[in-house]
N, C-alpha and C positions, 0 to 999 in steps of 0.2 A: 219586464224582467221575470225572471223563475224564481223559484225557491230555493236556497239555498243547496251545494252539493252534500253536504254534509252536517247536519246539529244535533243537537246534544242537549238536554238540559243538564243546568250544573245549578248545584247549590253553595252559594259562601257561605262563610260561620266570620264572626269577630267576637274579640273578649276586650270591653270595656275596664277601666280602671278599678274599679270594684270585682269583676270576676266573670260580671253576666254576661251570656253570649246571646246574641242575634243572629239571625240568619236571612238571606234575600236568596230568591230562586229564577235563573236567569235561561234563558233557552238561546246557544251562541251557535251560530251559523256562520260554516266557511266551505272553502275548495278541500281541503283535507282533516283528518284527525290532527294532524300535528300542527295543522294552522289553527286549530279549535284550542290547542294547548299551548301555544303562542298566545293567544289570546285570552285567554283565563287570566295568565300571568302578567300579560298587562295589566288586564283589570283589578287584578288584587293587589299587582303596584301603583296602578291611581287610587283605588280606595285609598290605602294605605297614608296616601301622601294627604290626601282632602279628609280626612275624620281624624279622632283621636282614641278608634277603636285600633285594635290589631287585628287585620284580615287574613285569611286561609282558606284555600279550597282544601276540604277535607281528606279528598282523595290522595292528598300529596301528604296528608300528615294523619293516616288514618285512624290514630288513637287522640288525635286531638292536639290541638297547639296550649302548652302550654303560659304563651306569653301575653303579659297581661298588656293593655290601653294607656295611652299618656291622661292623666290628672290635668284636665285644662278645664276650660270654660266650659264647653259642653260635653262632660266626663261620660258620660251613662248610657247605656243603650234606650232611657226612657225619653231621651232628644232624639230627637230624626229628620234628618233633612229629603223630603219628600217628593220625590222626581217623578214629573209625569211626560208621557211620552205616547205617542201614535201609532196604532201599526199602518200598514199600508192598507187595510179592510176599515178604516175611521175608529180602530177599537183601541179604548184607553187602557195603558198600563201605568202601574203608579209603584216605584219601588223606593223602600223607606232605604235611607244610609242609615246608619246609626251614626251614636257621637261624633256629628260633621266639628271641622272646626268653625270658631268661630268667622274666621275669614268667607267662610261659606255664603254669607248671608248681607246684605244689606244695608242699611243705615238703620234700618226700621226693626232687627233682628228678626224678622218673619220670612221674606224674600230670601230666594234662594241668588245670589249673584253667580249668573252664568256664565260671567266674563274672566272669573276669578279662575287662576291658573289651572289650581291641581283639581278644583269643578271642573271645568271646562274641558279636561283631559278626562274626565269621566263622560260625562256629555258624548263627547266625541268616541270613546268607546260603545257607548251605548248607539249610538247614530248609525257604527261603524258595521258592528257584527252581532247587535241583541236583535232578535225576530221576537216579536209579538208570542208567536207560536210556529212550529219547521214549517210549518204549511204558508206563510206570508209569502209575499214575493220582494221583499227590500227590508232592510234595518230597520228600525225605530224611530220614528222624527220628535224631535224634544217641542216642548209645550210650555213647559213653564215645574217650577219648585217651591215649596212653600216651609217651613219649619214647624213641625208639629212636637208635643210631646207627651206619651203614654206613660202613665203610670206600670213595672215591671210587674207582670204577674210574676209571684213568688210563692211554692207554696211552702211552708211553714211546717213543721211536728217536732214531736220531740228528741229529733235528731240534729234541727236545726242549731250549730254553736255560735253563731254568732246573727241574731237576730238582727241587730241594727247594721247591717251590710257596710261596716267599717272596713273589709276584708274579705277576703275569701271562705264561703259559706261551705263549710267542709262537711 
């Protein structure tokens, strides 16, 4: 196979239930622009359906979205459902989702459950059109998922009004 006719790197933004935003950077490969932007939009309607963040591709909302994360189990961008994947050169990519739902995951809440719907619609985007880097010659092959969680770097001064992140840190 060749390398894609066309890709892009793109970066997503989401704003969890508290306010915090995460970001993932993805490199999406197609026959055209307009099928690259076809494709963003799927993928930020699979996010969308599998986390309990709110996703955005920036460029469509360039001063920022607004809208905040559903308040569920795994509320916070300090949860991450951790997707690893192959490129076609045996090189690991590993991209964190933020606040996956809890449906995301396993009996064991560690495992990533790949068979789960609106995963699996992620998955499958990723399989479909993420390149490693433009230069692969095929999509991404999935590996495996694990559930990690980072503590939010936050930085803190005296502008800070609401320290205990009850809300939005204005």
């Amino acid at each position: 196979m060749a390398a894609p006719a066309t890709a892009r790197a793109v970066s997503l933004s989401c704003r969890d239930a508290k306010g915090n935003v995460s970001r993932i950077r993805v490199t999406i490969g197609d026959a055209t622009t307009a099928a690259i932007e076809t494709d963003i939009a799927n993928l930020v309607t699979h996010l969308n359906a599998a986390t309990n963040a709110h996703w955005w591709y920036p460029a469509s909302s360039p001063l920022g979205d607004k809208t905040y994360g559903t308040a569920a189990v795994y509320q916070s961008v300090e949860d991450k459902a951790v997707l690893t994947f192959k490129s076609s050169l045996a090189v690991l990519s590993r991209f964190k989702i933020a606040a996956p739902k809890s449906a995301a995951f396993d009996t064991d809440g560690e495992t990533v459950l790949s068979t789960e719907t609106n995963i699996a619609a992620v998955i499958t985007d990723f399989t479909t059109f993420v390149y490693g880097r433009a230069s692969d010659t095929s999509p991404l092959a999935y590996v495996g998922g694990i559930r990690t969680r980072v503590r939010f770097q936050r930085r803190f001064n005296i502008m800070t009004k609401n320290p205990a992140e009850t809300g939005p840190g204005e």
